[in-house]
C-alpha positions as CSV (number, residue, x, y, z in Angstrom):
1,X,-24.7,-42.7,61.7
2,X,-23.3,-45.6,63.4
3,X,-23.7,-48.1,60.6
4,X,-22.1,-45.5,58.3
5,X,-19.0,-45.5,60.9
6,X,-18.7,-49.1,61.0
7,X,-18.8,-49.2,57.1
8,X,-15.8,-46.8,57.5
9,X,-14.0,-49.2,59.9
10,X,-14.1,-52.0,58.1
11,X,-13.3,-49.9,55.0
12,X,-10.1,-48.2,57.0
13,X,-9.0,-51.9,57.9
14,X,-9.3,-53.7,54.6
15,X,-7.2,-51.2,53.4
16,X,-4.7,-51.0,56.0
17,X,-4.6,-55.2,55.9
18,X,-4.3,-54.9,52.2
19,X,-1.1,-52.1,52.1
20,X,1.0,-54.2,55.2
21,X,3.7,-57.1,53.8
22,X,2.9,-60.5,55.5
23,X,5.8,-62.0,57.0
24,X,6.0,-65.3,58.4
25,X,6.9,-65.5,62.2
26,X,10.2,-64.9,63.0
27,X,11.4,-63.6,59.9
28,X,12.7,-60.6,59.6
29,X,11.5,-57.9,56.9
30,X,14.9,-55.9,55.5
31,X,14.9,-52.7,53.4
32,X,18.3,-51.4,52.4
33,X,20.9,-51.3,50.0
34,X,22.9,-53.8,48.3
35,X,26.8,-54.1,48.5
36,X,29.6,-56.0,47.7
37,X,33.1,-57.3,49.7
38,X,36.3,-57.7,48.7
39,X,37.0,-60.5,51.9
40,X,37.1,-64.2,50.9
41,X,37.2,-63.8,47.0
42,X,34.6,-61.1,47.3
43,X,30.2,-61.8,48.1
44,X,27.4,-59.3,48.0
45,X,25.3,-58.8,51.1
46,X,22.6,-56.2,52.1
47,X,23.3,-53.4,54.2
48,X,19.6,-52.7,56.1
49,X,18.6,-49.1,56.7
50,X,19.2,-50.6,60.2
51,X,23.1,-50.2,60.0
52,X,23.2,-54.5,60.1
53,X,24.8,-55.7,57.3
54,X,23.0,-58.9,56.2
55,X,25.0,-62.3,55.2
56,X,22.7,-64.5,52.7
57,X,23.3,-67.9,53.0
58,X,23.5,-68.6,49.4
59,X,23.7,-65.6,48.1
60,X,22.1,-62.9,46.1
61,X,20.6,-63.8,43.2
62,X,22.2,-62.2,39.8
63,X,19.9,-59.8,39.3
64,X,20.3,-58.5,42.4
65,X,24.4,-58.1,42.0
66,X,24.6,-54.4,41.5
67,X,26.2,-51.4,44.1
68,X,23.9,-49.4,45.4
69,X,20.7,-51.3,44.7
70,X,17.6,-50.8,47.0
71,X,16.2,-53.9,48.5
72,X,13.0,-55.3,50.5
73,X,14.3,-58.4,51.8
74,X,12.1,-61.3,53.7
75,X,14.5,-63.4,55.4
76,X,14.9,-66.1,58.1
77,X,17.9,-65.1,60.5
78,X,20.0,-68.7,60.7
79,X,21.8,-68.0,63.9
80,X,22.8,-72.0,63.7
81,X,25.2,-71.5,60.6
82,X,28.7,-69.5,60.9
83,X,30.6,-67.8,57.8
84,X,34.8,-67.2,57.7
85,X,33.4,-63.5,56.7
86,X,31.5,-62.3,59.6
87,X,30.5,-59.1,58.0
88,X,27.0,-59.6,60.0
89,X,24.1,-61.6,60.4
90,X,23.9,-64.7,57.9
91,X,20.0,-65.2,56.1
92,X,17.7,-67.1,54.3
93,X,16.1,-65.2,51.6
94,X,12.4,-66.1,51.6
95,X,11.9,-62.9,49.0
96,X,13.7,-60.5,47.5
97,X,12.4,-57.5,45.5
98,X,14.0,-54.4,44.2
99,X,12.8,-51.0,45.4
């Protein structure tokens, strides 16, 4: 009996390890929605399920460019760099995946 719940244990954690999204240290993990702004010739951030808007550094990719489209975001927050749009917090993307 107890070797059988150990077996489950480890089985339970594996899994559970397996299912979670690494991210580094001090990055933060972003899900929510794409949008795009008309201020300063117009840019597309990401709008977290959070209620932050997210500023990337260098922008979203092309394939990303579209109203409305669910994100998972890695990111490093880069509280040392200002923007003339400050719509929110400007990132690094580390990864970028559509839902």
């Amino acid at each position: 009996m107890r070797t059988t719940n150990l077996l489950f244990a480890s089985l339970t954690l594996l899994v559970l390890l397996g299912c979670h999204t690494a991210v580094s240290p001090g990055n933060l993990n972003i899900t929510g929605a794409v949008h795009h702004f008309d201020l300063e010739g117009g840019f597309w951030a990401i709008r977290g399920d959070d209620g932050t808007t997210y500023d990337p550094h260098h922008g979203l990719p092309a394939e990303y460019q579209t109203e409305g489209l669910r994100v998972q975001v890695e990111a490093k927050p880069r509280p040392d760099l200002v923007s003339s749009r400050m719509v929110g917090t400007i990132i690094e993307i580390v990864r970028i995946q559509k839902l």
